[in-house]
C-alpha positions as CSV (number, residue, x, y, z in Angstrom):
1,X,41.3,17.0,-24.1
2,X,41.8,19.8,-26.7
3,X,38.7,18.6,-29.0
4,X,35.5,17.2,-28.1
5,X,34.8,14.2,-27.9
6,X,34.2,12.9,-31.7
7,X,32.0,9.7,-32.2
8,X,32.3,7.6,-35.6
9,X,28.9,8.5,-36.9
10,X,27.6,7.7,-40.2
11,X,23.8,9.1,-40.5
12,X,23.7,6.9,-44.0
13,X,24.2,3.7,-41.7
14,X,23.0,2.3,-38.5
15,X,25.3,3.1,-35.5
16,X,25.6,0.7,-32.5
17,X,26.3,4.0,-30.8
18,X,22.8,6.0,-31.5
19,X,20.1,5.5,-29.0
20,X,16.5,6.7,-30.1
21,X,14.3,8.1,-26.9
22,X,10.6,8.1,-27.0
23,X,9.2,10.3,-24.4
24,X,6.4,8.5,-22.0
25,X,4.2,10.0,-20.1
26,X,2.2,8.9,-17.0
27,X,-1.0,9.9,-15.7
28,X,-4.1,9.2,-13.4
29,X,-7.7,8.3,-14.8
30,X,-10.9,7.3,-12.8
31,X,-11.7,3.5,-14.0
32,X,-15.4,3.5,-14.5
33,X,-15.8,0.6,-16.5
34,X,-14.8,-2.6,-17.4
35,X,-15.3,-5.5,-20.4
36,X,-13.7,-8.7,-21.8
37,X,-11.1,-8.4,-24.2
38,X,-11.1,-9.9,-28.5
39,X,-9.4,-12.6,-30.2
40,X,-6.4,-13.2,-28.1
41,X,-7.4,-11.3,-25.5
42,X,-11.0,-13.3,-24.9
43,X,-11.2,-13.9,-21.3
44,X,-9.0,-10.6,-20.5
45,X,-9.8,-7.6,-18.5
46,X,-10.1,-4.3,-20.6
47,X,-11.1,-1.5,-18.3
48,X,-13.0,1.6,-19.8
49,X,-11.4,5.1,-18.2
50,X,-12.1,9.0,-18.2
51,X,-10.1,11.9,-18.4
52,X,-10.7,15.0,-16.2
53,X,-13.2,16.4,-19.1
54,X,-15.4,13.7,-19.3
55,X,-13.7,11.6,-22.2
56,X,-13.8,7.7,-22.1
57,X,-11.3,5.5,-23.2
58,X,-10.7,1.9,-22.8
59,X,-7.1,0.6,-21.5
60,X,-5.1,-2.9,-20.8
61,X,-3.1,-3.6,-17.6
62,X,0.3,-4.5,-18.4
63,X,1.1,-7.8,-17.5
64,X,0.8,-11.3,-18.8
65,X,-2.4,-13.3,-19.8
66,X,-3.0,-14.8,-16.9
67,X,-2.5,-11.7,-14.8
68,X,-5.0,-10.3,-17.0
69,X,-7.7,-13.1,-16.9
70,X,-7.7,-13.3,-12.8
71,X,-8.2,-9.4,-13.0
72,X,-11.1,-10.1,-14.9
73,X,-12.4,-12.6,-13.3
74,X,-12.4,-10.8,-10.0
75,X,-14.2,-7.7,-11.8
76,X,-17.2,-9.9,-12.4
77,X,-17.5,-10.7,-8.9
78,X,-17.2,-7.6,-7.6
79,X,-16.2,-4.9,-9.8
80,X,-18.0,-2.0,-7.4
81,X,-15.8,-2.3,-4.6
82,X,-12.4,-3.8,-6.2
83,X,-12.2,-1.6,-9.1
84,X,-15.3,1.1,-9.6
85,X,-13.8,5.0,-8.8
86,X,-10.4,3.9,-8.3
87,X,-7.4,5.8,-9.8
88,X,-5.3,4.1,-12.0
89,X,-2.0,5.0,-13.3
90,X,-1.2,4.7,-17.1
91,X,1.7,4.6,-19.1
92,X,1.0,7.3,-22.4
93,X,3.0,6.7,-25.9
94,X,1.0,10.0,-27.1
95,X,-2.1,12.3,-26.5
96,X,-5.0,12.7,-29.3
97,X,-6.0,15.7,-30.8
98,X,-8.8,15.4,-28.6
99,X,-6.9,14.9,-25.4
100,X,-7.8,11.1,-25.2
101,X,-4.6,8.8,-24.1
102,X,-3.2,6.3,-27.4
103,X,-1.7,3.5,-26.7
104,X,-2.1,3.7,-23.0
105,X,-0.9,0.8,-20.3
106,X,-2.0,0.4,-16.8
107,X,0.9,0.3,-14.7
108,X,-1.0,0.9,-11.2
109,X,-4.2,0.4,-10.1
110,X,-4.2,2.7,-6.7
111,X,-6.3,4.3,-4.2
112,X,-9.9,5.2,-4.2
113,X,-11.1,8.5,-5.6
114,X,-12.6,10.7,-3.5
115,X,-15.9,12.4,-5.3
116,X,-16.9,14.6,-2.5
């Protein structure tokens, strides 16, 4: 081809042809807390994390209600040794000004954390 390759876009108009990317991040965070979840989410885990520095921030599992409610209910049992010090893998839309993960989703909850 002599050109390159031209696409009929119109930036006054929608395109079927334009795709918007958001970036995502992923990271790791200690889970040191949990507690039940408001309104809609009444029954639902919510677990509280921390960031490297010391910062606390609370987080949902992705999944569906149900998924979330047995999470919870075996963090009342025994949160210590299921969930306590365990690293868990989020999902960030964006970081704070402060460092603190927005809009985060747990992905993974994975292996122990060693604190030695």
């Amino acid at each position: 081809m002599d050109r390159p390759y031209e696409l009929n876009f119109n930036k006054e108009r929608r395109s079927a042809w334009y795709l918007k990317r958001k970036k995502k991040n992923d990271a790791e965070y200690i889970i040191v807390n949990f507690a039940q979840g408001k309104g809609k989410n009444m029954g639902c885990v919510v677990f509280e994390l921390e960031t490297a520095d010391g910062k606390r921030f609370c987080s949902v599992p992705n999944g569906i209600y149900d998924y979330r409610k047995d999470l919870y209910r075996q963090a009342v049992k025994d949160f210590p040794g299921k969930f306590m010090g365990k690293l868990a893998k989020v999902l960030i839309d964006d970081i704070s000004k402060d460092g603190v993960p927005l809009r985060g989703r747990i992905v993974q909850i994975g292996r122990d954390y060693n604190f030695d």
